[in-house]
N, C-alpha and C positions, 0 to 999 in steps of 0.2 A: 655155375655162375653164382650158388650164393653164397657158394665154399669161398671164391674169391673176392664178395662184398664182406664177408665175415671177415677174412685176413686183414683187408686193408683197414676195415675198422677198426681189427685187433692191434696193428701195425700203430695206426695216428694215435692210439688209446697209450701205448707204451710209450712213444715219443711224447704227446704232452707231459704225460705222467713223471716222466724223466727228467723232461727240461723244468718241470716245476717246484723240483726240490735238491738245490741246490745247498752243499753245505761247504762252510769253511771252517778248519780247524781251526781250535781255540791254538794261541803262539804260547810256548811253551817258556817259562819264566827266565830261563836265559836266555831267550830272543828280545823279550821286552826290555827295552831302553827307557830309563828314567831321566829326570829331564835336568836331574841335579846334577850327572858324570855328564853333560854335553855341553861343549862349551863353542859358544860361536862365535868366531872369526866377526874383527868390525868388517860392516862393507867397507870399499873403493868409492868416490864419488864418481857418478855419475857425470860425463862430459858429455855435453849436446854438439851435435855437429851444427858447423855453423850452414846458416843456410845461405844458397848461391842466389846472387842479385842478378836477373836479368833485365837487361837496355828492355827499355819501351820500345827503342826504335834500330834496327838494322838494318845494313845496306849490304844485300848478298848479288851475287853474279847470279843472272836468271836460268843460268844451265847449269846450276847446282841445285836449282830450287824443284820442287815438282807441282803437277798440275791435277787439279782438281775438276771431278767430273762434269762442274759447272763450268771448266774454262778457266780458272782462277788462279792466278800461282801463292803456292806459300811454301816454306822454310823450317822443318823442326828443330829443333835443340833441345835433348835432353827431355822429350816430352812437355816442352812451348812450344806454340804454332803461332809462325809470325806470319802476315797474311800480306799480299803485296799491295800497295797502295798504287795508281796508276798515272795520278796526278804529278808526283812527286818521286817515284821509281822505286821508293823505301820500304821496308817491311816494317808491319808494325806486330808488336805480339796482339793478339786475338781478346776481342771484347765483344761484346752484344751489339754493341753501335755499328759494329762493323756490315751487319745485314741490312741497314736501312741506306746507307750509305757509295751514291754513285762511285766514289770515287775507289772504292773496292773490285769493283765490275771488272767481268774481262769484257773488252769492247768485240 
């Protein structure tokens, strides 16, 4: 038994010891690149994608739309959630106001 505590601590002894001295050779003078033979290419500009405008307000068929666990139907696109209004049959995209708001309910 204390043959086998001796190993193990001889064992973690050699592992720290190992992982603590790490070395990296020095690069050797024809590796080193100087900064006067490097010549760099102009960039390209940069094009931003333009970004997609979505309707405040959609009108989808309600058996394409899905129903939320409160009863609710809404509509995604692209990662927008347009929420159904009940009053009016319309989807509208998703805002805060919409939680206080009867006319969001499923009846």
């Amino acid at each position: 038994m204390k043959i086998l505590k001796r190993s193990i601590y001889f064992l973690l002894l050699i592992i720290i010891v190992s992982c603590s001295k790490k070395h990296v050779p020095a690069k050797s003078p024809d590796e080193v690149i100087s900064v006067d033979t490097v010549k760099v290419a102009p960039m390209a500009p940069i094009r931003k994608k333009p970004k997609a405008n979505f309707p405040k307000v959609i009108t989808v068929n309600d058996a394409a739309a899905k129903k939320s666990t409160d009863g609710r139907l809404y509509y995604d696109v692209m990662g927008h959630r347009y929420w159904k209004n009940y009053k009016d049959g319309k989807y509208y995209l998703f805002n805060k106001a919409m939680y206080n708001n009867a006319d969001f309910k499923a009846r």
